[in-house]
C-alpha positions in Angstrom: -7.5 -20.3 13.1 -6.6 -16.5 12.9 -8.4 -14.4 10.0 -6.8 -12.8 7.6 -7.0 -9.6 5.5 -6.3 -7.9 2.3 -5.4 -4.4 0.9 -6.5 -2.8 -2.5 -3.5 -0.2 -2.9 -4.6 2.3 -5.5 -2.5 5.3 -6.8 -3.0 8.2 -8.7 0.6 6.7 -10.9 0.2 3.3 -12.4 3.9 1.0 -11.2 4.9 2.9 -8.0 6.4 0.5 -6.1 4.4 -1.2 -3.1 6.1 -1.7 0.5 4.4 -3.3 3.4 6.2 -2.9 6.9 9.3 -2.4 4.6 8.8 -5.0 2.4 8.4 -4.6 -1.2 5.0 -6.7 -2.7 4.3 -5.5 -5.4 3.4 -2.3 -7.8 0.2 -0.3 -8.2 -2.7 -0.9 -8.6 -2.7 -4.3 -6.3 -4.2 -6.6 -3.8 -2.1 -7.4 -1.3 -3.7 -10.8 0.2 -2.8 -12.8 3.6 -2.3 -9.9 5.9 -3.4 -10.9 9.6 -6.4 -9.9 10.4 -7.2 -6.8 12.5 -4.0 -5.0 12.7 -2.3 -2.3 11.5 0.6 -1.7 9.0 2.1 0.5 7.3 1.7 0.9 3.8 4.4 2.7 1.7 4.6 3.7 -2.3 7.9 5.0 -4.2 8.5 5.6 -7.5 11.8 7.1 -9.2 11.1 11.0 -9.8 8.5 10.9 -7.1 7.7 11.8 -3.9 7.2 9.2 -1.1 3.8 8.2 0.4 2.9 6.6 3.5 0.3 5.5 5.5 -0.9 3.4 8.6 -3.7 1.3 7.8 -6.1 -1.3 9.7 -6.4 -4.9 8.2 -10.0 -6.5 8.7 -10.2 -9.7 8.7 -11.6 -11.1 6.4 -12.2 -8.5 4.2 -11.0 -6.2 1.6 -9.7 -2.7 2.8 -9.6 0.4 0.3 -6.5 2.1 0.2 -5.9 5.1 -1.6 -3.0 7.3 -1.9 -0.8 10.0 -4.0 2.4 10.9 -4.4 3.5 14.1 -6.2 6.0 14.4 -9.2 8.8 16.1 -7.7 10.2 19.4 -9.6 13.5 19.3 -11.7 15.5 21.9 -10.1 
């Protein structure tokens, strides 16, 4: 049986949208649960009127990985 891993995505903006391996899970803040266990993946956040984030990250297994990231409010030009 293969282990499996979860990510706490945290943002400096509450509801930016969540994509793991370019799937959308869910918004911020969240814990993204069932991820197999000691690989990588790539974590991304968008929000309208914002700029992107993104960011490889290792999944323990079983265990909770911190993630933190921010994304800037892009000017009105």
């Amino acid at each position: 049986m293969g282990s499996y891993g979860m990510l706490n995505v945290q943002c400096n903006e509450i509801g930016a949208d969540v994509y793991i391996n370019d799937k959308l899970v869910g918004t911020t803040p969240c814990v993204i649960k069932d991820l197999p266990g000691d690989s990588r993946c790539e974590v991304r956040l968008e929000k309208a009127g914002f700029s992107k984030a993104v960011k490889t990250v290792k999944v323990v297994g079983n265990d909770l990985t911190h993630v933190k990231m921010k994304i800037k409010k892009l000017k009105n030009e």
